[in-house]
C-alpha positions as CSV (number, residue, x, y, z in Angstrom):
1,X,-18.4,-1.9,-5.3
2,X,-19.2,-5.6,-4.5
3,X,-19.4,-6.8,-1.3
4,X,-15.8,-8.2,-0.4
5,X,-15.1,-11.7,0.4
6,X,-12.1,-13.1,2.8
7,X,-9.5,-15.1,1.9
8,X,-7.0,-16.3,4.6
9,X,-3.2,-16.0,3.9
10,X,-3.2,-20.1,4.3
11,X,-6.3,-20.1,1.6
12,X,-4.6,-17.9,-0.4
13,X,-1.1,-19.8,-0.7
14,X,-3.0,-22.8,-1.2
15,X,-5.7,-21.9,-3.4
16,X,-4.2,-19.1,-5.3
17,X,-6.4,-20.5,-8.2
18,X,-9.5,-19.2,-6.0
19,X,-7.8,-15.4,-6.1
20,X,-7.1,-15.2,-9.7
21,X,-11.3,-16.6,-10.3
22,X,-12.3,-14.0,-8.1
23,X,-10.6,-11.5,-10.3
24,X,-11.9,-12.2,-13.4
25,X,-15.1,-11.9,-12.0
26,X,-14.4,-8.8,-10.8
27,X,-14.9,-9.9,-7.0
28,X,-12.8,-8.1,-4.5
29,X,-11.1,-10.3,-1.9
30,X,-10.0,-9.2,2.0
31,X,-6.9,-11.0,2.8
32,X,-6.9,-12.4,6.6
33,X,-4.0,-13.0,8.7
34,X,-4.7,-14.8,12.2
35,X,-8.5,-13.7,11.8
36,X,-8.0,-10.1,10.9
37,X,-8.2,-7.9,8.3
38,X,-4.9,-7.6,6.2
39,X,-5.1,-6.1,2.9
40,X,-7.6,-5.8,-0.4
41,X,-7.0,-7.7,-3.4
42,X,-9.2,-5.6,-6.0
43,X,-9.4,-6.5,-9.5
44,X,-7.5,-3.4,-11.7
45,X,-10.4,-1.4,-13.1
46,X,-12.3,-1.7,-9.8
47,X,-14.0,1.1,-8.5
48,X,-11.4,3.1,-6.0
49,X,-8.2,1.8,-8.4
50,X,-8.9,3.7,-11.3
51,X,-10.1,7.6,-11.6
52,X,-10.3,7.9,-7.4
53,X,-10.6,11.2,-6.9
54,X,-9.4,11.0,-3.3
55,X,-6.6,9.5,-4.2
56,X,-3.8,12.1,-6.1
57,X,-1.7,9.9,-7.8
58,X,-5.0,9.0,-10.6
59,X,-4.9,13.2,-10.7
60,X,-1.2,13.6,-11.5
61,X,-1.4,14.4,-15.2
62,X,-3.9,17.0,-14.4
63,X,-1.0,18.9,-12.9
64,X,2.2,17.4,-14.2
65,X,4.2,19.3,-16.8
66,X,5.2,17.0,-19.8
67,X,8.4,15.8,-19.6
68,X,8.4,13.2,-22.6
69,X,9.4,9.6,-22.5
70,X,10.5,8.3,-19.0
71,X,12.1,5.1,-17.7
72,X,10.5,3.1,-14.9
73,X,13.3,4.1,-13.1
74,X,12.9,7.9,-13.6
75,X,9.0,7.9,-12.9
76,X,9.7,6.2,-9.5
77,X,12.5,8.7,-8.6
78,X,10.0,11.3,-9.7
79,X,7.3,9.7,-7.5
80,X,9.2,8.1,-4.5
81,X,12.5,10.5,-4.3
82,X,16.3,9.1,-4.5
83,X,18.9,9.2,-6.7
C-alpha cells in the first residue's frame, strides 16, 4: 500500500478538491483532528478494502446461503440486526 499522507479536518473542508486528486491517484490520505490521527480515506480498490481476508464481511458470500434479490434495507437488517 502507498505511504499515507495527512490531511487535517480544516484542510479537508477547505480543500476537498485535494481529497478527491488523491483518490484518483490512488493515494491514501490520514485524516487529522487537533494533530492526531482520525480516520483513513482509502481509495475503493485499495489494498485492505477489497478481498481483506482479515476482514469477514469481503468473505460473506463464501458462507452465505443465496437468498435472491434483496433491498438495501433487507441486507442491512441482515448485516446490522433490527426490524
Amino acid at each position: 500500500m502507498k505511504r499515507s499522507t495527512a490531511i487535517s479536518t480544516h484542510q479537508l473542508r477547505m480543500e476537498f478538491g485535494r481529497v478527491l486528486q488523491a483518490m484518483k491517484r490512488g493515494e491514501p490520505l490520514t485524516l487529522t483532528y487537533r494533530n492526531r490521527p482520525l480516520a483513513r480515506i482509502v481509495p475503493v480498490g485499495s489494498a485492505g478494502l477489497s478481498g481483506d481476508e482479515d476482514d469477514p464481511l469481503s468473505r460473506l458470500p463464501d458462507h452465505a446461503e443465496p437468498l435472491g434479490d434483496l433491498s438495501n434495507v433487507e441486507i442491512d437488517r441482515a448485516l446490522y440486526g433490527g426490524s
